[in-house]
C-alpha positions as CSV (number, residue, x, y, z in Angstrom):
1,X,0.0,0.0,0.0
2,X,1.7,3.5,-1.2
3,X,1.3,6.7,1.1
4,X,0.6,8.8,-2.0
5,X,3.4,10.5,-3.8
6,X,2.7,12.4,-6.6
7,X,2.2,10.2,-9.7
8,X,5.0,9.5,-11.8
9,X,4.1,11.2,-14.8
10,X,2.8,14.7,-13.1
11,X,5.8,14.6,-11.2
12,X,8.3,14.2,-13.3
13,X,6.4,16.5,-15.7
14,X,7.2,19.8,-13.5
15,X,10.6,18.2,-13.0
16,X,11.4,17.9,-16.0
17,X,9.9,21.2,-17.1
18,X,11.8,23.1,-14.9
19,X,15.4,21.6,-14.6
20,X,15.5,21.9,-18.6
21,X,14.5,25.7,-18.1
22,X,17.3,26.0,-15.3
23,X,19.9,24.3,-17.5
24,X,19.2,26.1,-21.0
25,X,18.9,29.3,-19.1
26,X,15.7,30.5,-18.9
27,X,14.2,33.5,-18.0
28,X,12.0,33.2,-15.0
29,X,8.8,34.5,-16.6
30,X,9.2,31.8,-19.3
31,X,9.5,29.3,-16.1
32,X,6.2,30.3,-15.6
33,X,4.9,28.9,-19.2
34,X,6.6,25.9,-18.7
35,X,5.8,24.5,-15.8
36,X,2.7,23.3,-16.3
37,X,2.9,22.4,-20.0
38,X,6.2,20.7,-20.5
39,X,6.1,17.3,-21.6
40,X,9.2,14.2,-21.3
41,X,9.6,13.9,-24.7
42,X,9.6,17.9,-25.4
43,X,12.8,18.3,-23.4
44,X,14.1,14.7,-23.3
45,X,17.2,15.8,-25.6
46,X,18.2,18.5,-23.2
47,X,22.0,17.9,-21.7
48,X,23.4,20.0,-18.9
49,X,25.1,21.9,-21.2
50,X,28.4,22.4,-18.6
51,X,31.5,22.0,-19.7
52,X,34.2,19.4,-17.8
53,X,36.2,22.6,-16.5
54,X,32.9,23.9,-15.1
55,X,32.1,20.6,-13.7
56,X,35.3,19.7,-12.3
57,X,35.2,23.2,-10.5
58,X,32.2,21.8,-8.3
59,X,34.9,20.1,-6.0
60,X,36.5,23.7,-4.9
61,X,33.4,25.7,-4.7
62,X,33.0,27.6,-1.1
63,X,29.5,27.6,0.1
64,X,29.1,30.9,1.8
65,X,25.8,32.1,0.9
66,X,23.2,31.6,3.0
67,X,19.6,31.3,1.8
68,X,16.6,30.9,4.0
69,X,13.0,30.1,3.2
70,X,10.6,31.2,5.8
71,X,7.9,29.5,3.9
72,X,9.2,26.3,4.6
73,X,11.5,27.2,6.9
74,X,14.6,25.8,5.7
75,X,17.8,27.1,4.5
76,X,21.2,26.3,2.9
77,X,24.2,27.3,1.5
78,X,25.5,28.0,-1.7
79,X,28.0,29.4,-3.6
80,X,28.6,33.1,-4.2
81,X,27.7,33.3,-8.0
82,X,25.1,30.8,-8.0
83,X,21.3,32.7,-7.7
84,X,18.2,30.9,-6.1
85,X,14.6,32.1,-7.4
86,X,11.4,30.2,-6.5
87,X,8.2,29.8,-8.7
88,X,5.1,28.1,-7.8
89,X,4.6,24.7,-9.3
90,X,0.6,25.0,-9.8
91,X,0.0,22.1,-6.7
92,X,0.3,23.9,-3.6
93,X,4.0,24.0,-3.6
94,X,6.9,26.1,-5.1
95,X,9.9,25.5,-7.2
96,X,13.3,26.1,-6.1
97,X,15.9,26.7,-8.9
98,X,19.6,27.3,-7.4
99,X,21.4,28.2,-10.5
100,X,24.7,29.5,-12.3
101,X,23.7,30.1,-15.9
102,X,27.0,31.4,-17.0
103,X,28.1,27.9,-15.6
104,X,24.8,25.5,-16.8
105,X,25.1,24.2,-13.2
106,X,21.8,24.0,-11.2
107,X,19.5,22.7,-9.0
108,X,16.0,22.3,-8.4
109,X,13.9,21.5,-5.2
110,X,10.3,21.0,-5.7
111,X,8.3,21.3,-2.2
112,X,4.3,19.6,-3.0
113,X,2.6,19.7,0.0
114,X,2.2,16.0,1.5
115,X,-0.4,14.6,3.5
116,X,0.9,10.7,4.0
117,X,1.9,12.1,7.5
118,X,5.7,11.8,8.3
119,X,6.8,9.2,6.6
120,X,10.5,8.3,6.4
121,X,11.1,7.6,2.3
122,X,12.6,4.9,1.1
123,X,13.4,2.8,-2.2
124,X,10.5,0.9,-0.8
125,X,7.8,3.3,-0.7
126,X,8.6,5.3,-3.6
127,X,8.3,1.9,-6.1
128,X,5.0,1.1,-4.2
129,X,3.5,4.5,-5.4
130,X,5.5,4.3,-9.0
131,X,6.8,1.2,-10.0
132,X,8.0,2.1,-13.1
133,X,11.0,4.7,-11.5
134,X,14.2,3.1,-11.4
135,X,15.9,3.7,-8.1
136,X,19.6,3.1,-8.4
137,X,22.4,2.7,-6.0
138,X,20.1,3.8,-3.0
139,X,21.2,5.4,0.2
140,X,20.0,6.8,3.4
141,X,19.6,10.3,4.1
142,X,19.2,12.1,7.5
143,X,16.9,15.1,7.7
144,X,16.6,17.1,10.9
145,X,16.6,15.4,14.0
146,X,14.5,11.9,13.0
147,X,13.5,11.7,9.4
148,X,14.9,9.6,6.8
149,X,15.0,10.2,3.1
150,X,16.6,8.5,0.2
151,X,19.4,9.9,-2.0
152,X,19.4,7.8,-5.3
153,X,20.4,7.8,-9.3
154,X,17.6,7.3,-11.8
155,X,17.4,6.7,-15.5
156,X,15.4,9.6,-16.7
157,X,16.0,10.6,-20.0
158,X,15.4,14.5,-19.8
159,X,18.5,14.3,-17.3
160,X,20.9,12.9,-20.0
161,X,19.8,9.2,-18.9
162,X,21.1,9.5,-15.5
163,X,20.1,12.2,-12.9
164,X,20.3,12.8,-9.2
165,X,17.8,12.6,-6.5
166,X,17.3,13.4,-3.1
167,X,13.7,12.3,-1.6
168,X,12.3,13.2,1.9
169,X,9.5,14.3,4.0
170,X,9.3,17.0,6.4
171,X,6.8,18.9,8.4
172,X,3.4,18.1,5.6
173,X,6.0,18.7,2.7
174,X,7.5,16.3,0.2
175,X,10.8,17.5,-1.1
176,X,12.4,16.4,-4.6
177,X,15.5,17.5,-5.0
178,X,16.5,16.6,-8.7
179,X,19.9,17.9,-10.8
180,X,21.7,16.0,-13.6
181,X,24.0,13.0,-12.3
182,X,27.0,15.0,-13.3
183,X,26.1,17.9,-10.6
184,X,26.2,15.2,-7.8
185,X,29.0,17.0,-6.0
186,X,27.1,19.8,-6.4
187,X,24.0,18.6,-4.5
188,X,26.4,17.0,-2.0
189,X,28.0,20.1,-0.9
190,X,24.3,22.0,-0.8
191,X,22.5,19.6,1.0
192,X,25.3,19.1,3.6
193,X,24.5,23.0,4.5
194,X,20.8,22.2,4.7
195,X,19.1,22.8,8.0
196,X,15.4,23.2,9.4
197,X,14.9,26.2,11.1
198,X,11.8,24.9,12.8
């Protein structure tokens, strides 16, 4: 029995939407457009678009800028020339692009409100609401002081074939925090800055 995570192809249809926008660089009133309408195959072509210099860079980036969310109450750290904007995602929840379009380097963390109570995500629960995602090389996340999420590759196509994931539930919120497989330092160095505030 699933605990109700967004379908896979609504999902992945704002995810997709809006990484592709990140990546290619678009403006954030053409975000807008997208979001709802954007389709697999429409953007499944899409690479990052960053070059190896850029991408070895990730490994020496300094995240010193702090970015806080009192909607969610959350925050992070980034790096200095990366921006973050946010966008609503047409379900109740926002999208969160952090970004370096000089770089093609980004980020998104989709927040859909959740009400499957506090569930700890796992490769388990996620297959029992959508079977057909592959879940690869699985691994435990912690999140705040007692929730569990899943970090994980997956196959999908608008990603290049391969893309990152970090999965969790907090406080009536279901985070999806998606970026291209070769950005997983990246996300590594984010997330490890990510705290609750609440």
């Amino acid at each position: 029995m699933g605990v109700g995570l967004p379908k896979e192809k609504n999902m992945k249809k704002v995810i997709i939407g809006v990484i592709a926008v990140v990546i290619i660089g678009g403006a954030l009133y053409y975000l807008r457009d997208m979001i709802p309408v954007a389709s697999p195959s429409s953007v499944a072509n899409v690479s990052s678009g960053a070059t190896k210099e850029s991408i070895a860079e990730i490994s020496s980036y300094s995240y010193t800028e702090n970015y806080n969310n009192p909607t969610y109450n959350f925050s992070f750290k980034h790096p200095k020339d990366f921006s973050v904007s946010s966008v609503s995602s047409g379900d109740g929840g926002d999208a969160i692009l952090v970004q370096n379009l000089a770089k093609n380097i980004g980020v998104q963390i989709l927040v859909t409100p959740f009400d499957g109570g506090d569930v700890d995500i796992t490769a388990e629960v996620i297959q029992g609401d959508i079977p057909d995602m592959k879940i690869l090389d699985p691994q435990e996340v912690l999140v705040g002081n007692n929730r569990k999420g899943l970090a994980f590759m997956s196959d999908n196509e608008a990603f290049g074939g391969k893309s990152r994931e970090v999965w969790f539930v907090y406080g009536g919120y279901l985070y999806q925090i998606s970026t291209y497989a070769d950005f997983d330092e990246f996300l590594k160095g984010l997330f490890s800055t990510w705290e609750f505030t609440k």
